[in-house]
C-alpha positions in Angstrom: -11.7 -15.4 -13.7 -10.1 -18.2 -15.9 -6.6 -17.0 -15.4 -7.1 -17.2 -11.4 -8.4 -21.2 -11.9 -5.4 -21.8 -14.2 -2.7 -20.4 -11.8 -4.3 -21.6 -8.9 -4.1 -25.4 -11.3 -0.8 -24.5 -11.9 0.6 -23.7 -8.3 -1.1 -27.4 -7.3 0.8 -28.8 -10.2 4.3 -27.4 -9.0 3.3 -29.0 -5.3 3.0 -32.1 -6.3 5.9 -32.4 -8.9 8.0 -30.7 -6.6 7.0 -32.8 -3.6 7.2 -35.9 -5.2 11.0 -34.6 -6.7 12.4 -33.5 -3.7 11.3 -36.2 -1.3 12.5 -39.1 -4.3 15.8 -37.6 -4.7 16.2 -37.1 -1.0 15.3 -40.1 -0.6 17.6 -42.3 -2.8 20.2 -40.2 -3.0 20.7 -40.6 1.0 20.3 -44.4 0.5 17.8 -45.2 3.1 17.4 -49.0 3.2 14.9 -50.7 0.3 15.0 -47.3 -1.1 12.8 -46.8 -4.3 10.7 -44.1 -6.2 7.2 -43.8 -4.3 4.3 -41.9 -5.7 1.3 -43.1 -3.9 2.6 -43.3 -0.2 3.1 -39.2 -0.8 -0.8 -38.6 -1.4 -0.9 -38.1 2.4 1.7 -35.2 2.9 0.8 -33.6 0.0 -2.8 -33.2 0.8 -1.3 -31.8 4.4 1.0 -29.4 2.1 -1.8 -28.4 0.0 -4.3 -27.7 3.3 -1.6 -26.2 5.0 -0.6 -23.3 2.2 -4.7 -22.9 1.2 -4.7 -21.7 5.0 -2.7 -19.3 4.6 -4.4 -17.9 0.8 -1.3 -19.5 -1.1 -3.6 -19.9 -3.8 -5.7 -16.9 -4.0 -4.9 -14.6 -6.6 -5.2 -11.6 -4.7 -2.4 -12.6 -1.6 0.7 -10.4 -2.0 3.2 -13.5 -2.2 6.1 -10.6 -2.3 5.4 -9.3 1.5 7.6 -10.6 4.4 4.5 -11.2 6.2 3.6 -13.8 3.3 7.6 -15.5 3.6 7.1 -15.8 7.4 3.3 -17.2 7.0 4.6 -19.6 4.3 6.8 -21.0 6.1 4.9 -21.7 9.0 2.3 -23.2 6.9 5.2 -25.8 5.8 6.5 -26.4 8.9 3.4 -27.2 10.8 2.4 -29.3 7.4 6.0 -31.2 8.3 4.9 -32.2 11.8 1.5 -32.9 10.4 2.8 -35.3 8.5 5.1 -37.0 11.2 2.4 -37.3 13.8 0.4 -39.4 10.7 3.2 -41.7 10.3 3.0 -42.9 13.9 -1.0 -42.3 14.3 -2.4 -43.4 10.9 -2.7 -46.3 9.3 -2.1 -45.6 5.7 -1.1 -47.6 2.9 2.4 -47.0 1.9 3.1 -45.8 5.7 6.1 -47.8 6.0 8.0 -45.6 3.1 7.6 -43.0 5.2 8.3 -44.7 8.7 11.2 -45.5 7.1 12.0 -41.6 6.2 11.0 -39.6 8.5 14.3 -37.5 8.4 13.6 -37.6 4.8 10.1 -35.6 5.2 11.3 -33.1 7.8 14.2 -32.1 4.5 12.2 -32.4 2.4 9.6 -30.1 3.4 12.0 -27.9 4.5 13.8 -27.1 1.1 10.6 -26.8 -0.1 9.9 -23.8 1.9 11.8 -21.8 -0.2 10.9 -23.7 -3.5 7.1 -22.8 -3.1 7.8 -19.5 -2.4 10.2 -18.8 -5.2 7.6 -20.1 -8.2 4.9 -18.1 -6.2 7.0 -14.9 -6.1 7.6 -15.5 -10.3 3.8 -16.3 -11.1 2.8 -13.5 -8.4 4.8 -10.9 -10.2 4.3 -12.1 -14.0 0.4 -11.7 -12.9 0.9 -8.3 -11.7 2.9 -7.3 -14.2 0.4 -8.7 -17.0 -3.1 -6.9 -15.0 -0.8 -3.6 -14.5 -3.5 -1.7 -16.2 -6.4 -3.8 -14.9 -8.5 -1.6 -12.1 -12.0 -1.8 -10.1 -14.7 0.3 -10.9 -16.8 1.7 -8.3 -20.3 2.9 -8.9 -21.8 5.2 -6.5 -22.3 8.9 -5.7 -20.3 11.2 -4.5 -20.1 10.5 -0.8 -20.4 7.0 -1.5 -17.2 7.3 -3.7 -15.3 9.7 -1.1 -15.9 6.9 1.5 -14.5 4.1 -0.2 -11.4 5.8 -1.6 -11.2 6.6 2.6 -11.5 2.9 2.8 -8.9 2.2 0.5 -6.6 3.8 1.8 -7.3 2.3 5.2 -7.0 -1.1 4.3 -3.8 -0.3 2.5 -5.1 -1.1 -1.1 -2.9 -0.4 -3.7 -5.4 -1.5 -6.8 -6.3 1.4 -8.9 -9.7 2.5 -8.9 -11.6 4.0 -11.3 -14.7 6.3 -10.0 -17.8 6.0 -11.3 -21.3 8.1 -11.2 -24.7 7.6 -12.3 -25.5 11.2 -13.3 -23.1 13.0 -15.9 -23.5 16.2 -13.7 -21.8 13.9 -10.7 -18.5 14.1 -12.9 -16.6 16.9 -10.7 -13.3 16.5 -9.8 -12.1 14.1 -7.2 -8.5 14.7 -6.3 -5.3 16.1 -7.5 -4.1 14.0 -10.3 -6.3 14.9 -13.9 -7.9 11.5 -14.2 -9.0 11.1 -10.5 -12.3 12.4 -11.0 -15.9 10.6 -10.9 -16.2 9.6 -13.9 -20.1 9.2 -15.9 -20.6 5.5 -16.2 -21.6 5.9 -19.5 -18.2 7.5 -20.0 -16.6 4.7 -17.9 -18.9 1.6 -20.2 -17.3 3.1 -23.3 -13.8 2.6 -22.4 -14.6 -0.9 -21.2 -16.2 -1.9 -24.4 -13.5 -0.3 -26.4 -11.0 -2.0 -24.5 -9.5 0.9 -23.0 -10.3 0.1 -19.4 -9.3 -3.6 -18.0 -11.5 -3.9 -15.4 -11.2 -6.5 -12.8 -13.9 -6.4 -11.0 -17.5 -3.5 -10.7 -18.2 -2.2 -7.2 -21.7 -1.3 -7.0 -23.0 0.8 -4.1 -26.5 1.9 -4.6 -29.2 -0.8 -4.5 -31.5 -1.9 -7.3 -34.4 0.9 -6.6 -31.8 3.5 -6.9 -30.4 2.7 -10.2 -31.8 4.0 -13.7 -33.3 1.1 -15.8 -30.8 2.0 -18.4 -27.8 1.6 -15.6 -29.2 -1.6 -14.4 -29.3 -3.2 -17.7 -26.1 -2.5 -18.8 -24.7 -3.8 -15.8 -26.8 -7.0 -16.6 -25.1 -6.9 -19.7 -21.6 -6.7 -18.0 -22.2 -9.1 -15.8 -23.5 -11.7 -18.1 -19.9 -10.9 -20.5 -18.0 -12.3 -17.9 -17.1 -9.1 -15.6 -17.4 -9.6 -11.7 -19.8 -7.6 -10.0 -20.3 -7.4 -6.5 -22.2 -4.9 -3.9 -20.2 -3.7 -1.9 -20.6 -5.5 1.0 -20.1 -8.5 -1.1 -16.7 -6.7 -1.9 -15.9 -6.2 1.7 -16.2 -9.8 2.3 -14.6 -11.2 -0.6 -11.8 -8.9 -0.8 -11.1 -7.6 2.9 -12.8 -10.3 4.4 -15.0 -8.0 6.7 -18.3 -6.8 7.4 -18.9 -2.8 6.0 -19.9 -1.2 9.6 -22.5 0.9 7.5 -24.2 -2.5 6.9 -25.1 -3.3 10.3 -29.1 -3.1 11.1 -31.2 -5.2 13.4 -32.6 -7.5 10.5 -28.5 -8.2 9.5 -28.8 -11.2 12.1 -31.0 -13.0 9.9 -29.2 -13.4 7.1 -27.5 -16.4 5.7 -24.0 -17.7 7.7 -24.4 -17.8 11.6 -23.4 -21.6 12.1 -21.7 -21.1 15.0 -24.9 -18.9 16.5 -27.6 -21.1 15.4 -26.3 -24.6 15.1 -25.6 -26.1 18.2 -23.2 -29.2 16.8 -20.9 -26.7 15.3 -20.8 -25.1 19.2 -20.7 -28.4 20.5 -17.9 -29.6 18.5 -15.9 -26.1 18.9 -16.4 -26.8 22.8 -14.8 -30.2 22.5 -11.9 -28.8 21.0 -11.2 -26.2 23.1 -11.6 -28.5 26.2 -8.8 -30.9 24.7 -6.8 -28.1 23.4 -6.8 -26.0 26.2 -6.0 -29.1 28.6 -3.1 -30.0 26.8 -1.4 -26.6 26.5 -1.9 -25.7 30.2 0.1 -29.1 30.7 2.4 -28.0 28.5 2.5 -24.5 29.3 2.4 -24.6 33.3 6.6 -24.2 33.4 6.0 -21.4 31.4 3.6 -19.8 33.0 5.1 -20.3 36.3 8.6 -19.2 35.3 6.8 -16.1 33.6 5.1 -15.4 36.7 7.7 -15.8 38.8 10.0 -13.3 36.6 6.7 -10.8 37.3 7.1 -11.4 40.8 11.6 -10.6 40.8 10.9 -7.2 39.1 9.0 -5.2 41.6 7.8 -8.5 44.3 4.4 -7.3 43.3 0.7 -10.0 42.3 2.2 -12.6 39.3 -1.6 -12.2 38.0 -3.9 -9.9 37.1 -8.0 -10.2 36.6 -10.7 -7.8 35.2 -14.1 -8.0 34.2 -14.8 -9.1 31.2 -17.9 -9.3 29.0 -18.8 -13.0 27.2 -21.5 -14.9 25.5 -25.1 -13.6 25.8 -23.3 -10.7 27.1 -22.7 -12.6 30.4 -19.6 -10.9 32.6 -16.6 -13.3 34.3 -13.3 -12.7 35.7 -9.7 -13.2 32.9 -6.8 -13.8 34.6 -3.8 -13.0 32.8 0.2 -12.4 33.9 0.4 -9.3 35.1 2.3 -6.5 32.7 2.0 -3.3 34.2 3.4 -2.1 37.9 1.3 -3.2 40.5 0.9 0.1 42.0 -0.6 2.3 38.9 -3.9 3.3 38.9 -6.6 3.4 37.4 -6.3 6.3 34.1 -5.7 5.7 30.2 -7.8 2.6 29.0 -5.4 2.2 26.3 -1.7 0.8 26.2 0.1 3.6 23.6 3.4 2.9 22.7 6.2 3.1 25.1 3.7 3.5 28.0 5.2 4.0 31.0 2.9 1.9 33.2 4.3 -1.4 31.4 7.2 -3.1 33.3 9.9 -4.5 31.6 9.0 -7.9 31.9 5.4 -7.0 30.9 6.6 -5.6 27.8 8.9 -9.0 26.4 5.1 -11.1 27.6 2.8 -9.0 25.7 5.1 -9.0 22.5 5.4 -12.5 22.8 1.7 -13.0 24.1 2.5 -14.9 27.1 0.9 -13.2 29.3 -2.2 -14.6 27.6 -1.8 -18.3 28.6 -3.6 -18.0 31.9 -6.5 -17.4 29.9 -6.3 -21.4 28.8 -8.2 -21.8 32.5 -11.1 -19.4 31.4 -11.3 -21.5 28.0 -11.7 -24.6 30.2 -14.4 -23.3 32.8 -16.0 -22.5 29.7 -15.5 -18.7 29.6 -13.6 -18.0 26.2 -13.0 -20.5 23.3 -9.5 -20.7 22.0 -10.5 -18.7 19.0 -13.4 -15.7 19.2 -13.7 -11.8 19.1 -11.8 -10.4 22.0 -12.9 -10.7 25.6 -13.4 -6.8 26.0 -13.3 -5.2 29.5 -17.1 -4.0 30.8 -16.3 0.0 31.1 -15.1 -0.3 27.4 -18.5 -2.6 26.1 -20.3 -0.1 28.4 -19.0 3.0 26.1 -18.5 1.1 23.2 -22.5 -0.2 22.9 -23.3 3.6 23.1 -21.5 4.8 20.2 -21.2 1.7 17.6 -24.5 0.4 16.2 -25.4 -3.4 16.4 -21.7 -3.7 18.7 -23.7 -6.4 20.7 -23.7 -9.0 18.0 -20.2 -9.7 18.6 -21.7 -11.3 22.4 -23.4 -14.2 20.2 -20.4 -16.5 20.8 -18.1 -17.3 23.3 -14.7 -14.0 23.5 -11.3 -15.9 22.3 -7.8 -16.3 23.2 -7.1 -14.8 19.9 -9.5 -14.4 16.3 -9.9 -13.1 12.9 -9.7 -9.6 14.1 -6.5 -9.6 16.5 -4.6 -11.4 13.3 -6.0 -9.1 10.9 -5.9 -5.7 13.0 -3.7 -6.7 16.4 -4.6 -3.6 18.2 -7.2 -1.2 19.0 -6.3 2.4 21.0 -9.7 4.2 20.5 -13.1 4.3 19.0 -12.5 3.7 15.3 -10.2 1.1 15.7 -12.6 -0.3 17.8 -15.2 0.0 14.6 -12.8 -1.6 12.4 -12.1 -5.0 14.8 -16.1 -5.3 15.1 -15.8 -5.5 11.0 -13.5 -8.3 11.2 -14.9 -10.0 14.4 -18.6 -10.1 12.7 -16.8 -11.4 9.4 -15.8 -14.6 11.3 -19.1 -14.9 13.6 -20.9 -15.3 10.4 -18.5 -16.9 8.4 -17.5 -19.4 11.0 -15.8 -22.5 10.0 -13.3 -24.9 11.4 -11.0 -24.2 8.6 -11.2 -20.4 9.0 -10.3 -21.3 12.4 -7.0 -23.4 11.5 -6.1 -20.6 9.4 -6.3 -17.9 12.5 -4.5 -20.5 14.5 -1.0 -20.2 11.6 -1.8 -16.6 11.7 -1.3 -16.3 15.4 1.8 -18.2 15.5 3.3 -15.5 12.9 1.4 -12.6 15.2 3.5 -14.0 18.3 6.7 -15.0 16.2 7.2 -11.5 15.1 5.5 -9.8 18.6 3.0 -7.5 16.5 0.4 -5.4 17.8 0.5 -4.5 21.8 
């Protein structure tokens, strides 16, 4: 864990040296008038900088700084940090504010070149760390199910760690796959390697709980623990890692654990409310050419309805009406309840507004009559929620807040076409009901921007 804390010390070190480089040399080499080196004038766009990339994970260890989806996030992250920063030399009355009245043409470069600059020393520590933890693995602890699901999981999520399986029981240790070593291992087998220094672990996954594991077991992994090694459970994992909630962990007791602000604390509803009232106000004002170009394009393909409504389920699992521009022909019927790809029933038009999500903006009326919220689990049609409260345990807890425009699990997983992806949004969507925050919401919002940038999911 000391090696994350001193890159993570080390990434805030290059912002700021690189921040106050560029924006100096910009600065005095373009000879803006009463030019000189400022340091403390810069605390305020660096702060945005720094809030702007910790949105986005740019300084958790475990963010792949080498995928494109990374480059495009980054660089939205800068860019919104950029206008950030210009709305705060107009709005905010900071000391030093006339430096940077004086260059705002300056900050809008300079934050520019340093989209690329972040990225680059990113990409080098990024790959120097994997490089140096090439051997370093998880260990999972379980039993043989237990380790057949997760390695299912794994390859789900798309994790590319390795993963060293574990067992209690030395007469677990049967073979696991095709490759020689991917077999459960004994732990005792698995402790010796550690201790040895064979084995760089990273982090112990521990499946069974404290009643299930030999006294023996349990102390060594006191011992590991207490030496410096991470160990979670593995919903702990789930959460850390992935950032979900582990479906199998869902019970009617699970609503009372800790988290739940948004649930149980009415000023952290109250406050949301305000700022979807504002938000949503401004960007129908903003978006009413839009939608009314949009619509009327609907209209010129087949003269059919520009909108389209459906019963939705909300809060306290309370039904209303979403409107929406319409994407499919006007004349199909009712039949598949899924979009697949290259369905037929979507129009032309339809197609171009659901890649680029503007067939959603009709929806900033429901947010303002108090429907939706700008950010929330998806407002789910009431013949799914019928079926899906049948098969999936505890799906009702997703009804404890108010159904979004977009939320964690349309960023993280943009589109459900049956059952189990159905499962896997509710994992995501009860991640962010209990681990509400306003900051968790900002970074949804840069995530949503990239979703409907690059037209992912349906």
């Amino acid at each position: 864990m000391h090696h994350i804390k001193k890159t993570r010390l080390a990434l805030l070190a290059l912002d700021l040296g690189f921040l106050l480089l560029v924006f100096n040399v910009l600065r005095l080499s373009w000879g803006v008038v009463g030019a000189h080196w400022i340091v403390w004038p810069l605390v305020g766009p660096f702060v945005a900088l720094v809030f702007a990339i910790y949105l986005i994970d740019g300084y958790r260890a475990r963010t792949d700084m080498m995928s494109l989806d990374y480059t495009s996030l980054h660089a939205i992250a800068l860019i919104s940090a950029m206008l950030a920063t210009l709305l705060m030399t107009f709005v905010v009355k900071i000391p030093g504010r006339d430096e940077l009245q004086s260059s705002r043409g300056v900050i809008a470069f300079t934050y520019l070149a340093l989209i690329p600059i972040t990225l680059s020393y990113r990409r080098i520590i990024f790959q120097r760390a994997a490089n140096a933890s090439g051997g370093r693995c998880l260990v999972f602890l379980g039993d043989w199910a237990s380790c057949h699901a997760f390695r299912a999981e794994c390859e789900k999520v798309g994790a590319r760690q390795r993963i060293v399986f574990s067992v209690v029981s030395e007469d677990s240790a049967v073979p696991f796959g095709l490759n020689r070593d991917d077999r459960l291992r004994p732990f005792t087998e698995v402790l010796d390697d550690i201790q040895n220094g064979r084995l760089t672990v990273e982090a112990l996954i521990l499946r069974e709980s404290n009643r299930e594991l030999q006294p023996d077991i349990a102390q060594k992994l006191v011992q590991l623990y207490f030496q410096g090694l991470p160990t979670y459970t593995l919903e702990l994992f789930h959460q850390i890692y992935w950032r979900k909630i582990p479906i199998y962990r869902l019970n009617q007791t699970w609503l009372f654990q800790e988290g739940f602000q948004i649930a149980r604390e009415p000023v952290f509803e109250r406050l949301k409310r305000i700022g979807d009232v504002a938000f949503a106000t401004v960007g129908l004002i903003l978006a009413s050419p839009l939608i009314a170009l949009s619509a009327l394009a609907v209209w010129a393909e087949d003269r059919g309805p520009c909108f389209f409504s459906q019963t939705r389920i909300g809060k306290n699992h309370l039904p209303f009406q979403i409107h929406k521009l319409r994407t499919m022909r006007a004349t199909v019927v009712e039949g598949e309840r899924y979009t697949q790809p290259g369905d037929a029933r979507i129009t032309r038009v339809g197609r171009f507004l659901r890649g680029s999500r503007l067939d959603e903006l009709p929806q900033l009326w429901n947010v303002l009559r108090g429907d939706m919220s700008l950010i929330g689990p998806r407002a789910e049609w009431d013949k799914l929620v019928a079926d899906y409260e049948r098969e999936i345990p505890c799906y009702y807890f997703r009804h404890l807040v108010r159904p979004g425009i977009t939320g964690w699990a349309q960023v993280n997983y943009p589109y459900g076409a049956n059952l189990e992806d159905t499962v896997r949004k509710l994992e995501y969507d009860l991640y962010y009901i209990r681990h509400f925050s306003f900051t968790l919401d900002a970074s949804i919002v840069l995530k949503t921007i990239h979703v409907m940038l690059f037209g992912k999911g349906r």
